[in-house]
LOMI-399230 format. One record per residue (C-alpha): z, x, y negated; residue number from 1. Coordinates in steps of 0.2 Angstrom, whole numbers, plus 5000, padded with zeros to 4 digits. Last residue first. Example, Ala and Ser with C-alpha at 12.3 -4.5 7.8 and 13.67 -1.06 7.14 Angstrom:
{zz = 5036&xx = 5068&yy = 5005&pos = 2}
{zz = 5039&xx = 5062&yy = 5022&pos = 1}
This chain:
{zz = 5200&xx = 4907&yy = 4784&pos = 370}
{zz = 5183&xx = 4907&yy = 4778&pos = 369}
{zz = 5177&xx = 4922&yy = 4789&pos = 368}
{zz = 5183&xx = 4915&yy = 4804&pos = 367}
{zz = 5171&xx = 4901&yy = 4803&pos = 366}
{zz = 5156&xx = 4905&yy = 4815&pos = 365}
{zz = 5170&xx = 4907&yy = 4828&pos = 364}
{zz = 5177&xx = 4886&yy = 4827&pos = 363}
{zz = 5192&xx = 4884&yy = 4834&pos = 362}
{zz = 5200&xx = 4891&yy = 4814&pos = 361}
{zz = 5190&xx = 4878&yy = 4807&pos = 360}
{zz = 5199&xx = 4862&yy = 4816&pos = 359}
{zz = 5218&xx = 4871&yy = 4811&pos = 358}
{zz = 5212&xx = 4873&yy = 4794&pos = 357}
{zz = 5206&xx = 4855&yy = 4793&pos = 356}
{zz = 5221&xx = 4849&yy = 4800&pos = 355}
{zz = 5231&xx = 4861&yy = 4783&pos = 354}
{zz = 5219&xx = 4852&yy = 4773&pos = 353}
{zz = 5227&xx = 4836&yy = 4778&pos = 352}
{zz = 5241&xx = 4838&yy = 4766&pos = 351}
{zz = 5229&xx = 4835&yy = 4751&pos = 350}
{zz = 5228&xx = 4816&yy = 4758&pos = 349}
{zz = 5233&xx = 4806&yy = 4742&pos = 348}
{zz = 5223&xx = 4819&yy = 4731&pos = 347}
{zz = 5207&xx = 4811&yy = 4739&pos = 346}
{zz = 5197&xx = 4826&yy = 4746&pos = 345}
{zz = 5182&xx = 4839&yy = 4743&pos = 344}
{zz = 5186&xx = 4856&yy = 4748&pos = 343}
{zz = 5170&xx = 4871&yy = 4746&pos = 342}
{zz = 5166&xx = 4886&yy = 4755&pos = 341}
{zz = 5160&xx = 4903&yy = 4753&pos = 340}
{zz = 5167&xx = 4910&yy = 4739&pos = 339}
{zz = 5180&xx = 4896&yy = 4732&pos = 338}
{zz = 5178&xx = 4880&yy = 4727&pos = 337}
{zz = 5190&xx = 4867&yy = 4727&pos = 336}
{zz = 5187&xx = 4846&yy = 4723&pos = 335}
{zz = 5204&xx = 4837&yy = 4723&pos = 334}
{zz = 5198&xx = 4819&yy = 4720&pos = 333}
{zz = 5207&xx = 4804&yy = 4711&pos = 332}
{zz = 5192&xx = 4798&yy = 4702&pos = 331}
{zz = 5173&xx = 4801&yy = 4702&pos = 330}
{zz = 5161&xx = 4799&yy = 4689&pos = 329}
{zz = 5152&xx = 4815&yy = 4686&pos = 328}
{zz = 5159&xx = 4830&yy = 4692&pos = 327}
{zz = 5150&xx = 4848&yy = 4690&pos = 326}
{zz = 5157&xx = 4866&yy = 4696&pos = 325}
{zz = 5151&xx = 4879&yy = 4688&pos = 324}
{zz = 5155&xx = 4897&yy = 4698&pos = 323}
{zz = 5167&xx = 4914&yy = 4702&pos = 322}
{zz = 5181&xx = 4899&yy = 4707&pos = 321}
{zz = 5181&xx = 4884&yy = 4702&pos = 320}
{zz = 5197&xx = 4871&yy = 4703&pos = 319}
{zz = 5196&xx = 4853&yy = 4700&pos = 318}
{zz = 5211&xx = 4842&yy = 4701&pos = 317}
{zz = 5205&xx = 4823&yy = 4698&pos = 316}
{zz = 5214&xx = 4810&yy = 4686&pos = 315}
{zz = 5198&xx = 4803&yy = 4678&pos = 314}
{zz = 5178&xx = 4806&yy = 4678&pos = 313}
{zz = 5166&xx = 4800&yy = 4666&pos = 312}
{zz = 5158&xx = 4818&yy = 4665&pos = 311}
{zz = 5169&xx = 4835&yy = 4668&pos = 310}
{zz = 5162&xx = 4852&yy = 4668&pos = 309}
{zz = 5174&xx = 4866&yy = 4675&pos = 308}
{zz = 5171&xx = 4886&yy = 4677&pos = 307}
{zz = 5188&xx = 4890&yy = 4681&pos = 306}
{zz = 5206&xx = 4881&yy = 4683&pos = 305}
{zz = 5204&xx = 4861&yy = 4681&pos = 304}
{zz = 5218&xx = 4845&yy = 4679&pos = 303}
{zz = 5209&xx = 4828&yy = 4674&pos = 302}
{zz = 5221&xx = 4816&yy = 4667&pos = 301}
{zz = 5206&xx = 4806&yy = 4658&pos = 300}
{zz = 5215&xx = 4816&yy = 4641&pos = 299}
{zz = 5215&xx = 4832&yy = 4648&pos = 298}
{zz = 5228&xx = 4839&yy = 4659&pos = 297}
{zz = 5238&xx = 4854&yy = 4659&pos = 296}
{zz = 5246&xx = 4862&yy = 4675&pos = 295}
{zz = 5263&xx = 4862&yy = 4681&pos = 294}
{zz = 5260&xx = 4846&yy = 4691&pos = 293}
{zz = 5242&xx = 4852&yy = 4696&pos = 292}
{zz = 5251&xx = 4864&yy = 4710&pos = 291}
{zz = 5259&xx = 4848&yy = 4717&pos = 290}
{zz = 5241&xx = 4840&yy = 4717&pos = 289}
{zz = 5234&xx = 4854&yy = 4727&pos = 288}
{zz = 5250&xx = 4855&yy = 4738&pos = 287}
{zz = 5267&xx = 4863&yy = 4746&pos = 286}
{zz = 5273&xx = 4868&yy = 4729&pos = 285}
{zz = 5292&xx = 4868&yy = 4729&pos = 284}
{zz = 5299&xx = 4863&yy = 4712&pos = 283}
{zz = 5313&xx = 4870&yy = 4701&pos = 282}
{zz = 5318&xx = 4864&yy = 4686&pos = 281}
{zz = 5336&xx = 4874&yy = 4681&pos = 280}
{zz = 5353&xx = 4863&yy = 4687&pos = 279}
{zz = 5356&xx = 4872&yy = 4704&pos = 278}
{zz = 5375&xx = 4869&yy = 4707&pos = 277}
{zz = 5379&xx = 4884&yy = 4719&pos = 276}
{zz = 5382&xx = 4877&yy = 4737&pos = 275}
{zz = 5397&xx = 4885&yy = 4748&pos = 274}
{zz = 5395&xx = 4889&yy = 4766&pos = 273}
{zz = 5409&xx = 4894&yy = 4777&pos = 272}
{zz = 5409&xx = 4884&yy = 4792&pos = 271}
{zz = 5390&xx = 4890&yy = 4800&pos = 270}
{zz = 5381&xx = 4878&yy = 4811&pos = 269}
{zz = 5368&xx = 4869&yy = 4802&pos = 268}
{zz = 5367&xx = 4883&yy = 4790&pos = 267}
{zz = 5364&xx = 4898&yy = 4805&pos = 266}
{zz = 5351&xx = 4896&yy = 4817&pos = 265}
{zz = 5344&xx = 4877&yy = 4813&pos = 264}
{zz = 5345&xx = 4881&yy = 4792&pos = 263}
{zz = 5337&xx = 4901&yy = 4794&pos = 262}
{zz = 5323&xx = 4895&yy = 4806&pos = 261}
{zz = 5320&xx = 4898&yy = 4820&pos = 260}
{zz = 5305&xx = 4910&yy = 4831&pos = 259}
{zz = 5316&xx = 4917&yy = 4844&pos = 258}
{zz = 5320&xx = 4936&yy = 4842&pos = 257}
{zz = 5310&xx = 4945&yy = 4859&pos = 256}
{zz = 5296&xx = 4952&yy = 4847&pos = 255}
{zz = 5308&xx = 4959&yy = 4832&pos = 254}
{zz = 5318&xx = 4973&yy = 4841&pos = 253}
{zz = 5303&xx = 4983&yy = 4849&pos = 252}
{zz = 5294&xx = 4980&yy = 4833&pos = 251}
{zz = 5308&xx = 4988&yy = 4822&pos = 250}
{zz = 5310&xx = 5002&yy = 4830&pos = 249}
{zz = 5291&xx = 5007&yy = 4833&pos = 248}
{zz = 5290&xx = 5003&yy = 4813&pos = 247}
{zz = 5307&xx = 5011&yy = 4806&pos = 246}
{zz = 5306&xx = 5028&yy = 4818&pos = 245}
{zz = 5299&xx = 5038&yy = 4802&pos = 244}
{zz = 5315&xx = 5034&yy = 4794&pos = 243}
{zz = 5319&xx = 5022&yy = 4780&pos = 242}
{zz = 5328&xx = 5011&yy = 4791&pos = 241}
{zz = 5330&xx = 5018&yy = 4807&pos = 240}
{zz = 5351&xx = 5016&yy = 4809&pos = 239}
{zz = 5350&xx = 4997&yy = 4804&pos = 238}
{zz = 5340&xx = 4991&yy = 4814&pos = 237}
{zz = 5352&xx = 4991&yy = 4831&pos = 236}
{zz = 5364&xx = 4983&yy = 4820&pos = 235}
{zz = 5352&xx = 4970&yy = 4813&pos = 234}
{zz = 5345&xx = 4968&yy = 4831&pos = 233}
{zz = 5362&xx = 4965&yy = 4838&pos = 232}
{zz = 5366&xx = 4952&yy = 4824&pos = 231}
{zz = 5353&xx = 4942&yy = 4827&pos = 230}
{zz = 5355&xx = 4942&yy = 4846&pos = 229}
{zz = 5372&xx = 4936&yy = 4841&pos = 228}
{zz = 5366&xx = 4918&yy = 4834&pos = 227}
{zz = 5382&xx = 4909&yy = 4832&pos = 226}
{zz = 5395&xx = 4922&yy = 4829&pos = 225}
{zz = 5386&xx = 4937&yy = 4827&pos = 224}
{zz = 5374&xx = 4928&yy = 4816&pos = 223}
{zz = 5390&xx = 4922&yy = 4805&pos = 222}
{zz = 5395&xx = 4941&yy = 4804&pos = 221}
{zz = 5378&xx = 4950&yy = 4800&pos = 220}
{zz = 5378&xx = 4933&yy = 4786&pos = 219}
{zz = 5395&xx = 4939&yy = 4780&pos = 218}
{zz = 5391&xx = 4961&yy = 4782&pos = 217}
{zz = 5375&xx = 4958&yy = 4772&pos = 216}
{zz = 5385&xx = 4950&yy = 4758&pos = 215}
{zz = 5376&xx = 4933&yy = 4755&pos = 214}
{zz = 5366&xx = 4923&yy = 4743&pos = 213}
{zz = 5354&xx = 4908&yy = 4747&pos = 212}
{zz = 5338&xx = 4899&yy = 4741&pos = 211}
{zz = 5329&xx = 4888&yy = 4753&pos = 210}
{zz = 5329&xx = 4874&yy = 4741&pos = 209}
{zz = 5339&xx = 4860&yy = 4747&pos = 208}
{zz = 5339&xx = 4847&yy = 4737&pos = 207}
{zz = 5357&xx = 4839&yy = 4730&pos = 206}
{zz = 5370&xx = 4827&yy = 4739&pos = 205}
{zz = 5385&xx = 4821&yy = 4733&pos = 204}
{zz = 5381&xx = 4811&yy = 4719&pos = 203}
{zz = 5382&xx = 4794&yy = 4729&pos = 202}
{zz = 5370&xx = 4784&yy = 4721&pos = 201}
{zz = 5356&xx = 4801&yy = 4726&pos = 200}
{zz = 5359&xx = 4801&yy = 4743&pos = 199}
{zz = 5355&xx = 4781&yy = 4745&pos = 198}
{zz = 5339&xx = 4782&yy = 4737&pos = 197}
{zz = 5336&xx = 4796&yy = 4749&pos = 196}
{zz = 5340&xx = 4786&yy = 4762&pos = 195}
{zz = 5328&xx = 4770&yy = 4754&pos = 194}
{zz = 5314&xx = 4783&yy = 4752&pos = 193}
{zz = 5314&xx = 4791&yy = 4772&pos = 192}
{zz = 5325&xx = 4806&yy = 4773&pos = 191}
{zz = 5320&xx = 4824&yy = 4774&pos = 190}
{zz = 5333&xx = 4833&yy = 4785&pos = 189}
{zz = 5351&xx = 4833&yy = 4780&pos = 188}
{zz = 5362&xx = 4847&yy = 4781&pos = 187}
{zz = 5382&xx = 4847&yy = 4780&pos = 186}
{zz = 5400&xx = 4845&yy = 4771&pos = 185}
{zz = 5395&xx = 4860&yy = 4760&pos = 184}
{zz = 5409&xx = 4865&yy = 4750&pos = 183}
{zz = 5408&xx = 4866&yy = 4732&pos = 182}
{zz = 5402&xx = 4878&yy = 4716&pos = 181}
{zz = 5400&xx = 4875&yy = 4699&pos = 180}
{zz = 5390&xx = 4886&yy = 4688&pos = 179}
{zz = 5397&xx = 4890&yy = 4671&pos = 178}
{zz = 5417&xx = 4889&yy = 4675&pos = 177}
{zz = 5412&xx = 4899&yy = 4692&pos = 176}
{zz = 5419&xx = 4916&yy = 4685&pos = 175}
{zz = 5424&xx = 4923&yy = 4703&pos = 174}
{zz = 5437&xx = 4935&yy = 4710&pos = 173}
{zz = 5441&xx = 4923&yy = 4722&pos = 172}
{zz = 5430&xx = 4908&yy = 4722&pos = 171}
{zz = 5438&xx = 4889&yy = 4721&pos = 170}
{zz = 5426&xx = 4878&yy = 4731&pos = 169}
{zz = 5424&xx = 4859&yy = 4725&pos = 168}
{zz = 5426&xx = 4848&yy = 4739&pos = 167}
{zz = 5412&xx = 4840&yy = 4748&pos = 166}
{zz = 5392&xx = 4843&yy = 4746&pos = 165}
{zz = 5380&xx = 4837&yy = 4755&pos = 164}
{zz = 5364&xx = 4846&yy = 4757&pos = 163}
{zz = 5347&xx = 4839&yy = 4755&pos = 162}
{zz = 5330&xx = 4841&yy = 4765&pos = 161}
{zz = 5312&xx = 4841&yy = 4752&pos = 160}
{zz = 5297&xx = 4828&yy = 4754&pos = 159}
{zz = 5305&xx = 4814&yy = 4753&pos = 158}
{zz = 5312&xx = 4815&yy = 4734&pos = 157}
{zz = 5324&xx = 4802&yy = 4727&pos = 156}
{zz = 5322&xx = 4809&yy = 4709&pos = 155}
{zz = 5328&xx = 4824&yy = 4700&pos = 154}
{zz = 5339&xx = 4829&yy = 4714&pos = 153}
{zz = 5350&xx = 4843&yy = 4705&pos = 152}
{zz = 5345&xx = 4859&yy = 4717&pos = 151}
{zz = 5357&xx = 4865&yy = 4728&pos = 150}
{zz = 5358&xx = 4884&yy = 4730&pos = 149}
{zz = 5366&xx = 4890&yy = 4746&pos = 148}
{zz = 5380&xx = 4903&yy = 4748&pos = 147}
{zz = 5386&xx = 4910&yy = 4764&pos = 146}
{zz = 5405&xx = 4914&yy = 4761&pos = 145}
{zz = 5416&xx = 4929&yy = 4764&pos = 144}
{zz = 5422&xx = 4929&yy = 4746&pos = 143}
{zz = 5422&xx = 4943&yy = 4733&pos = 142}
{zz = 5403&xx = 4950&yy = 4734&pos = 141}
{zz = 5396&xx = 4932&yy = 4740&pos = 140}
{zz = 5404&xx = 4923&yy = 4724&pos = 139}
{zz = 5398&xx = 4937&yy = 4713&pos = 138}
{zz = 5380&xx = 4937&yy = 4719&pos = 137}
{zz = 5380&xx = 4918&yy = 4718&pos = 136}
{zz = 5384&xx = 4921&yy = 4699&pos = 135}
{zz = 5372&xx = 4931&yy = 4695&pos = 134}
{zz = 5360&xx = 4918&yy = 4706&pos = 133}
{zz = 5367&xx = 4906&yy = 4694&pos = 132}
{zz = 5365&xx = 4915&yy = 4677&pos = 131}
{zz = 5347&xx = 4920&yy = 4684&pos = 130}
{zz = 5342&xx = 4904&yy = 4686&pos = 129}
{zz = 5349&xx = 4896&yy = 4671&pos = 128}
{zz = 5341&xx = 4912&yy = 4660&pos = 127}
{zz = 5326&xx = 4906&yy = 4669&pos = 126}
{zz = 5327&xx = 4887&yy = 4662&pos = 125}
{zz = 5312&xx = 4883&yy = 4673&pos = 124}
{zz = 5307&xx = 4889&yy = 4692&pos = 123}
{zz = 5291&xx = 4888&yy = 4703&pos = 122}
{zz = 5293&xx = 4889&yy = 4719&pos = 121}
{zz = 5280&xx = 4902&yy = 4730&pos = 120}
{zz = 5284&xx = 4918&yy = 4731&pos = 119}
{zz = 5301&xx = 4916&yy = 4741&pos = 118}
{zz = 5321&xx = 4921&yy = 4737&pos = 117}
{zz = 5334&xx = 4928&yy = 4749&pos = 116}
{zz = 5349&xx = 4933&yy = 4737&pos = 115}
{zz = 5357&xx = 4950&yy = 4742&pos = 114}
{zz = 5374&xx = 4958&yy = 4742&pos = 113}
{zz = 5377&xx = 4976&yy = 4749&pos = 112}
{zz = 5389&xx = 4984&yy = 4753&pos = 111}
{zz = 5387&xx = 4994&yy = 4766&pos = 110}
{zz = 5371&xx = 5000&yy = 4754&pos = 109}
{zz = 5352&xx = 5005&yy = 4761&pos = 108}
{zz = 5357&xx = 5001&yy = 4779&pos = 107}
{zz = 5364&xx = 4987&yy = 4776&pos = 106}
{zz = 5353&xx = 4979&yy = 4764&pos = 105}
{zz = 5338&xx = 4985&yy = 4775&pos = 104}
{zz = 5348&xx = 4978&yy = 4790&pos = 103}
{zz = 5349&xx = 4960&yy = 4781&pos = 102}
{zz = 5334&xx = 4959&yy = 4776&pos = 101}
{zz = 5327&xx = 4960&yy = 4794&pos = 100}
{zz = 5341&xx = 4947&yy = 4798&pos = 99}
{zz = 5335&xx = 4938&yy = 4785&pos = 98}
{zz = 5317&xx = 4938&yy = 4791&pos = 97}
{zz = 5322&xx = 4935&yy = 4808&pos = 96}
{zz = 5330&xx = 4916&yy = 4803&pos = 95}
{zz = 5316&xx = 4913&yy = 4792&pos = 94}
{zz = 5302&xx = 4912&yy = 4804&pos = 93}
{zz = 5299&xx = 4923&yy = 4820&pos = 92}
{zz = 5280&xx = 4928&yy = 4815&pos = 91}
{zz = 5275&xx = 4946&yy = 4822&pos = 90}
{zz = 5276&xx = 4963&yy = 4815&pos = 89}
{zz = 5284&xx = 4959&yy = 4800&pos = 88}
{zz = 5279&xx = 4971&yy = 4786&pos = 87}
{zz = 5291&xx = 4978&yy = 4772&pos = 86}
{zz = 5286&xx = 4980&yy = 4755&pos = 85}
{zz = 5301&xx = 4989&yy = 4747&pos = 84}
{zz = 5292&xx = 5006&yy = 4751&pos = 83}
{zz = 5280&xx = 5003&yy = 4741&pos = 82}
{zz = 5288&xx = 4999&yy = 4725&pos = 81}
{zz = 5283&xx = 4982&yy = 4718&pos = 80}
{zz = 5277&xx = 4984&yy = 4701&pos = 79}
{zz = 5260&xx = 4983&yy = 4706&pos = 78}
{zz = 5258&xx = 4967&yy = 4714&pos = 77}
{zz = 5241&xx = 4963&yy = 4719&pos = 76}
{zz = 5236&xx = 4980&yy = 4729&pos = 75}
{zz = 5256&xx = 4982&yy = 4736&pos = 74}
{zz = 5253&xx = 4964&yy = 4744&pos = 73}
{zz = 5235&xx = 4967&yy = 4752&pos = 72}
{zz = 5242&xx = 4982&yy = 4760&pos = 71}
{zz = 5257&xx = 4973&yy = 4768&pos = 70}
{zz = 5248&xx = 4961&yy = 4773&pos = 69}
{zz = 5243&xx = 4962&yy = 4789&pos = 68}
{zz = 5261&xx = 4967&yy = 4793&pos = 67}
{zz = 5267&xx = 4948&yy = 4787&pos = 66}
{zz = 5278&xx = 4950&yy = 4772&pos = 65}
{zz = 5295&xx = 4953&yy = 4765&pos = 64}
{zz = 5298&xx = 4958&yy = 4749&pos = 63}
{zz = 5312&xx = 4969&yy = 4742&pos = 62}
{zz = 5319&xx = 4971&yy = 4725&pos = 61}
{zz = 5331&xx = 4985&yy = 4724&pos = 60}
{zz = 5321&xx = 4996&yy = 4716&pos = 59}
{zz = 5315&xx = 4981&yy = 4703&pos = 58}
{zz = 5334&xx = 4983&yy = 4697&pos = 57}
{zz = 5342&xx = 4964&yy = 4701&pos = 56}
{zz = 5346&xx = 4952&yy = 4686&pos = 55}
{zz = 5339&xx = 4960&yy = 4670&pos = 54}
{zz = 5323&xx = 4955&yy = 4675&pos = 53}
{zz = 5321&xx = 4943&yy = 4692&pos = 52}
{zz = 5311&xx = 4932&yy = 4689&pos = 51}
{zz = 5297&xx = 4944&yy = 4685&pos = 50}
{zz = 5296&xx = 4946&yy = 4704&pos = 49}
{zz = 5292&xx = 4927&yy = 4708&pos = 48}
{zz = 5282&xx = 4927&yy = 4695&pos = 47}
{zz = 5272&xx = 4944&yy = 4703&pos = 46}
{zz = 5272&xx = 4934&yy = 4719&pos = 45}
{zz = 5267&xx = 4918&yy = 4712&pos = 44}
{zz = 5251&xx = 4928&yy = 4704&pos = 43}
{zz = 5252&xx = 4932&yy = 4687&pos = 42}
{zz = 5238&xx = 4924&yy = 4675&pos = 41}
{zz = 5247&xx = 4909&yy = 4675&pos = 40}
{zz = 5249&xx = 4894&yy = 4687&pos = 39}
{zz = 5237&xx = 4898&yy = 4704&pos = 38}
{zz = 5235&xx = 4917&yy = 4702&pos = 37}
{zz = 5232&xx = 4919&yy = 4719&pos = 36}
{zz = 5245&xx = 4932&yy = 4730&pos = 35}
{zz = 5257&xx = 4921&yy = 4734&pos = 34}
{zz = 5243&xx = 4906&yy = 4742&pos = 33}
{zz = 5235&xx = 4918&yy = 4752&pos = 32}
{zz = 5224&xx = 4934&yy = 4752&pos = 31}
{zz = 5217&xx = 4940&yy = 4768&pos = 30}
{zz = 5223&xx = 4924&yy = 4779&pos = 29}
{zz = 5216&xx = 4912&yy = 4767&pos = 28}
{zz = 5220&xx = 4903&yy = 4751&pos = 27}
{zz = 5206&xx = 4898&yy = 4738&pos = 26}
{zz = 5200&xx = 4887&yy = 4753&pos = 25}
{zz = 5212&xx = 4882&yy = 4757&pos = 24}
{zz = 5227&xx = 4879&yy = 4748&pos = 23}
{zz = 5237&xx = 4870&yy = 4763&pos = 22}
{zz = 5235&xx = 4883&yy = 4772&pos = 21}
{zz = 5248&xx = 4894&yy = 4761&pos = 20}
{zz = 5245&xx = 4909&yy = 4775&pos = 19}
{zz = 5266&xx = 4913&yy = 4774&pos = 18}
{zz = 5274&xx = 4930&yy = 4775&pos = 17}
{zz = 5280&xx = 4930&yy = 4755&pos = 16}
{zz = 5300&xx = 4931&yy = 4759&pos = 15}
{zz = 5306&xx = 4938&yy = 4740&pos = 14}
{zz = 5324&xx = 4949&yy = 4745&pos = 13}
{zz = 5335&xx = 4951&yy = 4731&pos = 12}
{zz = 5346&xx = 4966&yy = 4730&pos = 11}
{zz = 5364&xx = 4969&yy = 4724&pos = 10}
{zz = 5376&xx = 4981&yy = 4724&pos = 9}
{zz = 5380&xx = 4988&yy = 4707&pos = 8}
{zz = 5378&xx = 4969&yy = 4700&pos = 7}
{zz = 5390&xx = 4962&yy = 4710&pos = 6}
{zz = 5402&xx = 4971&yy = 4699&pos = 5}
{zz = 5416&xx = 4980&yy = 4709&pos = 4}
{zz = 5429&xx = 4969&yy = 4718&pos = 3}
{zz = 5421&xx = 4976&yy = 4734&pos = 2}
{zz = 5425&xx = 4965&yy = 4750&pos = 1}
């Protein structure tokens, strides 16, 4: 491995390939949940981009997004560069996604270190952030490790997997005295509430956020090792990137890979991963009212984006778009309108709009919607 600043060879890779069904209607196929300015005037794409200053050089920032759109992507986030846009030509989850990643790094610099990253978590203390992925980079530079982030359980979450940790990791040619790292002992899946409860009272286990950092020749390796049809297609890759046979190449290669993700192809099975201490906010919005959580309220609680009027009503998420919308007395309701079609639904069952995208999408006359 180099011993040169991580820095000089280091790329971050943003996946942004998902629909976001669950923020229907203002999300669809055309233009989902990364690219709608949902917390700032930025959409989570550009956030997730602007993350990144002074950490990675935006020409060395890649995205990774569904073929359909690629166009759609370039439009809403101008500072990306074109050509770091790259389309998958099918859906084969995470696991394919990094190994795509992986023969762009590859091919682009041998020595290349990257961070796999997505568009849609919302992060706090960003100079924490960065000063961990930094240090991630430096780790996976000088050690042949897989590196995961671990995010500091703020409560006995449900809704997120955990990773246990064991004994503190000692990096070569690392300055981990700011950001502790430690052995990963294994993966959990989502627990129940008393399992988590029981996670967090032992102080060994932390969220799993998705986050990693690798050299592309450590995770080319570990994929040779446990998934090698992974490592064959980054190998194979790697000689067409940034030639005019990238696309034919890279569809021949992606449609046999087997739709997996990341954690069942390679964490769950792996012997060399190390977790970086997350300690910066971080949340992973899945939902409406997860969305409302980093979004001011009024005094009743009521949390609105767009042309909103309010009357006797409390603790409801309302969000308008290119229209008024009115409530009068009603409680505890998301209530979304976009061009076209409206949501209506208690908060506690904002999941289900991803059933209700599933029912709309058998139905032709609604194509349009979605």
């Amino acid at each position: 491995m180099s011993a040169s600043s991580p820095l000089d060879h280091a790329y971050a890779v943003i996946l942004a390939g998902g629909y976001g069904e669950r923020f229907w209607p203002l999300s669809t196929m055309a233009r989902p949940k990364q690219l709608l300015s949902l917390l700032s005037e930025r959409t989570m794409l550009e956030m997730a981009f602007d993350r990144l200053d002074g950490l990675v050089p935006h020409e060395r920032v890649l995205v990774l997004t569904s073929a359909d759109l690629v166009e759609p992507t370039i439009a809403t986030a101008p500072d990306l560069r074109p050509e770091n846009v790259i389309g998958e030509p099918m859906r084969r989850d995470t696991a394919a996604a990094v190994a795509l990643a992986a023969a762009v790094v590859k091919a682009r610099d041998p020595e290349g270190v990257f961070c796999i990253l997505t568009a849609d978590h919302v992060m706090g203390d960003l100079d924490l952030f960065r000063d961990t992925i930094r240090t991630g980079l430096e780790v996976a530079a000088n050690n042949d490790v897989l590196v995961t982030i671990g995010i500091t359980p703020a409560h006995p979450s449900t809704a997120f997997g955990y990773v246990e940790t064991g004994d503190p990791f000692d990096a070569q040619n690392a300055d981990t005295s700011k950001i502790p790292f430690h052995r990963v002992a294994r993966f959990v899946e989502k627990p129940d509430r008393e399992t988590a409860e029981g996670y967090l009272a032992t102080g060994r286990f932390w969220w799993n956020s998705g986050m990693f950092v690798w050299s592309a020749d450590s995770v080319t390796a570990s994929f040779a090792a446990h998934r090698p049809e992974l490592a064959e297609f980054i190998n194979e890759l790697v000689p067409f990137v940034d030639t005019d046979g990238f696309a034919d190449a890279l569809a021949a290669g992606f449609e046999p890979l087997e739709k997996i993700s990341i954690d069942y192809a390679l964490m769950e099975k792996a012997d060399n991963i190390v977790m970086a201490e997350g300690s910066f906010s971080w949340d992973d919005v899945g939902s409406w009212p997860e969305v409302a959580n980093h979004l001011p309220s009024d005094e009743a609680g009521n949390v609105t984006r767009g042309d909103v009027t309010v009357l006797d009503s409390a603790n409801n998420i309302v969000l308008s778009d290119g229209r008024l919308t009115a409530i009068i007395g009603i409680e505890d309701l998301v209530v979304v309108h976009a061009d076209g079609a409206t949501l209506i639904c208690p908060k506690d069952r904002a999941q289900d709009v991803k059933k209700i995208v599933t029912e709309l999408r058998a139905n032709p006359d609604h194509q349009n919607l979605l």
